[in-house]
C-alpha positions as protocol buffer text, in pm:
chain_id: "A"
residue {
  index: 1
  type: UNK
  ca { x: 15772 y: 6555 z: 4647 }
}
residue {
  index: 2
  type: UNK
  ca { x: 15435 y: 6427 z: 4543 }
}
residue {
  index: 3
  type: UNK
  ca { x: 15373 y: 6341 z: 4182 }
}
residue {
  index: 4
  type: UNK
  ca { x: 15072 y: 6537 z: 4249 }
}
residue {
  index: 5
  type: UNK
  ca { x: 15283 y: 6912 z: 4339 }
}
residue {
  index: 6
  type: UNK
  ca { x: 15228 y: 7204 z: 4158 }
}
residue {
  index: 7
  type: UNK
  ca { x: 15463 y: 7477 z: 4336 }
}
residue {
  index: 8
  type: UNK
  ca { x: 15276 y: 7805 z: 4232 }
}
residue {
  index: 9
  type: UNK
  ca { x: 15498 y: 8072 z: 4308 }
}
residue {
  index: 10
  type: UNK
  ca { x: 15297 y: 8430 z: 4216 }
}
residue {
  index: 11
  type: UNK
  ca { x: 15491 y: 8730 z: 4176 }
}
residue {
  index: 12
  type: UNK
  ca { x: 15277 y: 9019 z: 4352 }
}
residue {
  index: 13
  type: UNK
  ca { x: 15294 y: 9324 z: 4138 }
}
residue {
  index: 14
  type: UNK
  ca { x: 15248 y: 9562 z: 4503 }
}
residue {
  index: 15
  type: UNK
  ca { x: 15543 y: 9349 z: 4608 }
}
residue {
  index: 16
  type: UNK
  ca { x: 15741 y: 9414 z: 4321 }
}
residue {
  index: 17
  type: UNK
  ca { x: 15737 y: 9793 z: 4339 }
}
residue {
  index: 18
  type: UNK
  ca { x: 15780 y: 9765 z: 4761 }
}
residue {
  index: 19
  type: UNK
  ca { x: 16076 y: 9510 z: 4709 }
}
residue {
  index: 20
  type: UNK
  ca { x: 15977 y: 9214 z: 4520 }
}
residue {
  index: 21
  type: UNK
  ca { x: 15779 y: 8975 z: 4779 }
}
residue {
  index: 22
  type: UNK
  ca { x: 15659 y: 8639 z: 4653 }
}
residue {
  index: 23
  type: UNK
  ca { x: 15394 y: 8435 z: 4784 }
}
residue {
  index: 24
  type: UNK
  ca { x: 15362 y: 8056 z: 4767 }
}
residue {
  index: 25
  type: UNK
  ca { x: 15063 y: 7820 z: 4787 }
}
residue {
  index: 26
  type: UNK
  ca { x: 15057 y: 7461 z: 4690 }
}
residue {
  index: 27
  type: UNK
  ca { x: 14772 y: 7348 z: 4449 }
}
residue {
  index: 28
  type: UNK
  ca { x: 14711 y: 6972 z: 4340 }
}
residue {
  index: 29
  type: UNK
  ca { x: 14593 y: 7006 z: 3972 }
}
residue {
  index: 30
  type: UNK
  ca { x: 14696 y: 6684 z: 3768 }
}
residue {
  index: 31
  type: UNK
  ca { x: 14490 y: 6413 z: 3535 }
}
residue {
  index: 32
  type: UNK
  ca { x: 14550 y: 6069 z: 3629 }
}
residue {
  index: 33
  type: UNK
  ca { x: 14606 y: 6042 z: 3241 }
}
residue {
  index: 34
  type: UNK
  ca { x: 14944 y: 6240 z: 3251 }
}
residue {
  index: 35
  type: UNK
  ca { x: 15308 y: 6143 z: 3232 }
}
residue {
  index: 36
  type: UNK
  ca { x: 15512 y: 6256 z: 3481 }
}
residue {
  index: 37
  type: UNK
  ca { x: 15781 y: 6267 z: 3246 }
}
residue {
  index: 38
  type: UNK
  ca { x: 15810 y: 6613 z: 3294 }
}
residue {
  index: 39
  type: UNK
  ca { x: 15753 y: 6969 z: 3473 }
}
residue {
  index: 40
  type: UNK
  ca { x: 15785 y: 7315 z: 3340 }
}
residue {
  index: 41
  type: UNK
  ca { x: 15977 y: 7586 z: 3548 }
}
residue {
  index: 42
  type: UNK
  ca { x: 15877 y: 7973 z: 3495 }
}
residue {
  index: 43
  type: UNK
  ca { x: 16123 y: 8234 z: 3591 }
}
residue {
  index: 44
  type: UNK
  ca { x: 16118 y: 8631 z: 3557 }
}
residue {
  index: 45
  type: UNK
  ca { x: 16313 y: 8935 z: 3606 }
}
residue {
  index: 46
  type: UNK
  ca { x: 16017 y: 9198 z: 3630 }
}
residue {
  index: 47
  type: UNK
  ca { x: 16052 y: 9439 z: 3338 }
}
residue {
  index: 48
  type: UNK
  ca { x: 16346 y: 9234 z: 3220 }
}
residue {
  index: 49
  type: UNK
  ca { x: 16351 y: 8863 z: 3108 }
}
residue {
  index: 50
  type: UNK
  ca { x: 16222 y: 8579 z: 3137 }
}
residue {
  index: 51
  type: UNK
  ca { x: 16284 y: 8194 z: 3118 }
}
residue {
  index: 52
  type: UNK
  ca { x: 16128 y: 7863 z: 3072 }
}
residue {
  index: 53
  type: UNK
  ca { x: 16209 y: 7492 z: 3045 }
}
residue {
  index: 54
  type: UNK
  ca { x: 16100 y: 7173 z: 3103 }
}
residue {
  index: 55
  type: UNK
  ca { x: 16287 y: 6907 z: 3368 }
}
residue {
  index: 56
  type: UNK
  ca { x: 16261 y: 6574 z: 3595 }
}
residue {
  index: 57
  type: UNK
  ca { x: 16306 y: 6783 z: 3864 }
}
residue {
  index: 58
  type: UNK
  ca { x: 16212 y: 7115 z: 3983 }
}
residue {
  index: 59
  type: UNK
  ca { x: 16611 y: 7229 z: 4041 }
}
residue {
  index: 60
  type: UNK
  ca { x: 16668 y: 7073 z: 3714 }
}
residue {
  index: 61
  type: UNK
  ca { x: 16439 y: 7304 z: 3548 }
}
residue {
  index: 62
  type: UNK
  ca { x: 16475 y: 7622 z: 3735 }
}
residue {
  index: 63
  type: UNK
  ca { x: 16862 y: 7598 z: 3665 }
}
residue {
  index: 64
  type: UNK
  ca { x: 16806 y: 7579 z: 3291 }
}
residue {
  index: 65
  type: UNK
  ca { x: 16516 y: 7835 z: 3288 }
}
residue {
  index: 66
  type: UNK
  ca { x: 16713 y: 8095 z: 3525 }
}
residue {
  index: 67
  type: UNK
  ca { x: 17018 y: 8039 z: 3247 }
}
residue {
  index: 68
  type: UNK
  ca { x: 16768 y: 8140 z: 3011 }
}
residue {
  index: 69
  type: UNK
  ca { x: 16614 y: 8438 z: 3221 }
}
residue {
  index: 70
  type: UNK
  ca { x: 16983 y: 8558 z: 3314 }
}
residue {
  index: 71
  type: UNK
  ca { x: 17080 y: 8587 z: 2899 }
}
residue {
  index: 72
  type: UNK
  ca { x: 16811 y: 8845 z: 2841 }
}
residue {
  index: 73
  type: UNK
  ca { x: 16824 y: 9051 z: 3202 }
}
residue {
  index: 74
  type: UNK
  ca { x: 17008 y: 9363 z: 3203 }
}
residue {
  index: 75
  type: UNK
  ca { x: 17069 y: 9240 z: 3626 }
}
residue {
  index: 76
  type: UNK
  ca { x: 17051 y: 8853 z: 3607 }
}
residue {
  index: 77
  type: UNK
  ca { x: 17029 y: 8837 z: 3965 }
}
residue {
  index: 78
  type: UNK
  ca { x: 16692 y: 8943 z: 3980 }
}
residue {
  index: 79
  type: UNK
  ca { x: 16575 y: 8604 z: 3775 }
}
residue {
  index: 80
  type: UNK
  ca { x: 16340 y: 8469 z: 4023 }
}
residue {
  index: 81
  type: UNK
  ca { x: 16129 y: 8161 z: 4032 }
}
residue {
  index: 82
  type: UNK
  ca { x: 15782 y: 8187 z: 3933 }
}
residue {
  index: 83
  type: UNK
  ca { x: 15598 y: 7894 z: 3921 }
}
residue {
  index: 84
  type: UNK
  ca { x: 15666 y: 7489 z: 3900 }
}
residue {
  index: 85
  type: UNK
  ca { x: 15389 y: 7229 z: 3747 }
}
residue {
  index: 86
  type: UNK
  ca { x: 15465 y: 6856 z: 3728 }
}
residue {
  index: 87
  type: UNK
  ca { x: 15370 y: 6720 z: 3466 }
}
residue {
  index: 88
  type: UNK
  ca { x: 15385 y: 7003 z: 3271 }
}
residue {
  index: 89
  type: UNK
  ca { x: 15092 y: 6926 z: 3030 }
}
residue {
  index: 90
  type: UNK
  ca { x: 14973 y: 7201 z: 2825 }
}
residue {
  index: 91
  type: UNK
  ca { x: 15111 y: 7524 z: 2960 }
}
residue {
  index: 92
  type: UNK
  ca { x: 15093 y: 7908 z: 2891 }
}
residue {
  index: 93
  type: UNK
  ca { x: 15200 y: 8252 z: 2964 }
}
residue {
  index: 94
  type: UNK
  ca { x: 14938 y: 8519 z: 3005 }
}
residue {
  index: 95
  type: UNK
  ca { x: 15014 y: 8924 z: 3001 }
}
residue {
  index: 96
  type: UNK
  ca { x: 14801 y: 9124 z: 3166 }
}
residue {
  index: 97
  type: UNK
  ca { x: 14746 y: 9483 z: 3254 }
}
residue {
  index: 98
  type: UNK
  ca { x: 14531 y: 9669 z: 3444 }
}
residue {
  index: 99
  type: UNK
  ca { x: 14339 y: 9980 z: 3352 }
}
residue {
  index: 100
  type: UNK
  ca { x: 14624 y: 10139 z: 3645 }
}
residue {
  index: 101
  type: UNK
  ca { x: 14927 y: 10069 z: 3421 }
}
residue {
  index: 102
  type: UNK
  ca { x: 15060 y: 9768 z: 3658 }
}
residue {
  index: 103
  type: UNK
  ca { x: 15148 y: 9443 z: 3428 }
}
residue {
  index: 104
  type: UNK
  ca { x: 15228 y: 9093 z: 3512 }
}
residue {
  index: 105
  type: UNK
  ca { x: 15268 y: 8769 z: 3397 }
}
residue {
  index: 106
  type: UNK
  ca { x: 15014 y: 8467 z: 3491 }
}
residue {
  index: 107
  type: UNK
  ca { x: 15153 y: 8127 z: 3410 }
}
residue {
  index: 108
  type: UNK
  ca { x: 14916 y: 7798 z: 3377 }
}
residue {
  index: 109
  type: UNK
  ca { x: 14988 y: 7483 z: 3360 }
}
residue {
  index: 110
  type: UNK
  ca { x: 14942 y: 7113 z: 3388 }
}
residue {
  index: 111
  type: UNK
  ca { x: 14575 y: 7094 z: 3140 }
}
residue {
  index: 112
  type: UNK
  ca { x: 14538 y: 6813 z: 3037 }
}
residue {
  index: 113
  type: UNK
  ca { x: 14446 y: 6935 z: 2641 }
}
residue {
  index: 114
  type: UNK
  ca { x: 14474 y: 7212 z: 2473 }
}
residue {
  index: 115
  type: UNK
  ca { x: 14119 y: 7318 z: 2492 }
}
residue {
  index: 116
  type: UNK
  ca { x: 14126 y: 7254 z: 2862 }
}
residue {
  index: 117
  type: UNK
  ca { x: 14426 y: 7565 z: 2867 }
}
residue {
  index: 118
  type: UNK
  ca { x: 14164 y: 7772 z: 2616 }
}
residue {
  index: 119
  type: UNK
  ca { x: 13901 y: 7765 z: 2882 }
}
residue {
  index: 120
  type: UNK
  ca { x: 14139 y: 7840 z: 3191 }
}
residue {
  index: 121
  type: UNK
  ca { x: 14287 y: 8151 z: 2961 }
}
residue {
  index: 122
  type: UNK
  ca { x: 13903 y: 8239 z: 2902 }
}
residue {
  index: 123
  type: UNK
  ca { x: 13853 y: 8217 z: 3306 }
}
residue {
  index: 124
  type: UNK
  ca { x: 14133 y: 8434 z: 3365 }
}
residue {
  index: 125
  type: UNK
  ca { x: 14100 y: 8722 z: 3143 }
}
residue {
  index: 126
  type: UNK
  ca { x: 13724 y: 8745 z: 3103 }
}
residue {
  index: 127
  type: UNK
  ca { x: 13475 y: 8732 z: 3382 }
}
residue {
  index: 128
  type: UNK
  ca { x: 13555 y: 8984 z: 3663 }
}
residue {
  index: 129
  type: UNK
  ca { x: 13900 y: 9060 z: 3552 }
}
residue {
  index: 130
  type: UNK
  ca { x: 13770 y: 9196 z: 3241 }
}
residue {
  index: 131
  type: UNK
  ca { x: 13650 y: 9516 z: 3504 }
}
residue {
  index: 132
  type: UNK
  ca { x: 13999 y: 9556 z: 3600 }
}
residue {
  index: 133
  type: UNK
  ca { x: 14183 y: 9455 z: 3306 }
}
residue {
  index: 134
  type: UNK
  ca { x: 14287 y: 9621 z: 2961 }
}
residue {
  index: 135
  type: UNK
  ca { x: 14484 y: 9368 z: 2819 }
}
residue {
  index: 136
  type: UNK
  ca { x: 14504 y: 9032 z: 2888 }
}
residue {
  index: 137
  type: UNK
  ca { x: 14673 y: 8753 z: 2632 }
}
residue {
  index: 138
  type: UNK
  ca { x: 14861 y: 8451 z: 2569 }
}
residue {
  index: 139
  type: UNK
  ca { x: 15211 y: 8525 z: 2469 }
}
residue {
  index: 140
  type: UNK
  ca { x: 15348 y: 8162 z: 2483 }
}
residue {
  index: 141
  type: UNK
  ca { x: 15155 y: 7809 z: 2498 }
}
residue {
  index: 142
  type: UNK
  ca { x: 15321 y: 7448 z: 2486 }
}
residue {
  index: 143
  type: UNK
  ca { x: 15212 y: 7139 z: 2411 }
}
residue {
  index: 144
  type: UNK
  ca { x: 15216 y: 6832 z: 2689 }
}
residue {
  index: 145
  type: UNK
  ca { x: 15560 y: 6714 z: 2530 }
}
residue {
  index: 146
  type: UNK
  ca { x: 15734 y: 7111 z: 2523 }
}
residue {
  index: 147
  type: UNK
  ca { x: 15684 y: 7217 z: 2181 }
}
residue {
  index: 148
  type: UNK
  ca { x: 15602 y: 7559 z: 2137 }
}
residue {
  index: 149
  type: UNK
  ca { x: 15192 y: 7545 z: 2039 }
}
residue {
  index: 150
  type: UNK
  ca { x: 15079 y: 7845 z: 1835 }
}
residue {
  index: 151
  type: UNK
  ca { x: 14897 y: 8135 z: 2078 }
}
residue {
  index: 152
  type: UNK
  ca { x: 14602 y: 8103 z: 1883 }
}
residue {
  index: 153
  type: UNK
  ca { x: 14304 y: 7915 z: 2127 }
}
residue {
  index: 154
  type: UNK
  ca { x: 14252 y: 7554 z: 1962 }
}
residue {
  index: 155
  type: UNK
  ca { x: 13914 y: 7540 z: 1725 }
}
């Protein structure tokens, strides 16, 4: 795998209520700048749990993260993987709904700063997803080295 992979794996909320498709797409977004330490895995049982953790290796950090999705899903078997970046950089978790009731979870990651992650959030709630959208927030951010950051944006 290229130091350069980001495996973005997007849960599509249609899919989910027709039998939980995922779609895949493979998007180089990396600094130079960054270690590659690191990479942060995403997982999610829709409606259920979720995990997250930081690895080496992708199957190092889904394993962990699916561990952690598993001990807070009523069916652990339905912990699936969401999304890979590597290096992890400055990550978060986004909610969002839509003025139809459907919810979902958008994951970024691999910024190089913290302000760099503020302006992607800002991209994807406001703009034209604020038409569509009635809530849209961070409910977890960490830093480049996995520390938990505080939701707040960065002044």
């Amino acid at each position: 795998m290229s130091r350069f992979t980001v495996l973005n794996v997007k849960h599509l909320m249609a899919a989910a209520l027709t039998g939980g498709m995922l779609a895949t797409c493979a998007v180089p977004t990396t600094s130079l700048g960054q270690s590659f330490e690191q990479g942060i895995a995403f997982v999610q049982a829709v409606e259920q749990g979720n995990g997250v953790c930081f690895g080496k290796t992708p199957a190092e950090a889904f394993a962990c993260a699916t561990q952690k999705c598993a001990a807070t899903s009523e069916y652990p078997e339905e912990c699936q993987p969401m999304k890979w970046c590597s290096p992890s950089g400055w990550s978060a978790d986004i909610f969002k709904q839509s003025k139809e009731g459907p919810h979902w979870h958008q994951y970024l990651c691999g910024w190089d700063s913290e302000a760099d992650l503020d302006a992607a959030v800002e991209v994807a709630c406001g703009g034209s997803a604020k038409e569509y959208l009635i809530e849209c927030q961070v409910v977890a951010k960490w830093a480049r080295d996995g520390s938990e950051a505080p939701t707040q944006p960065a002044k």
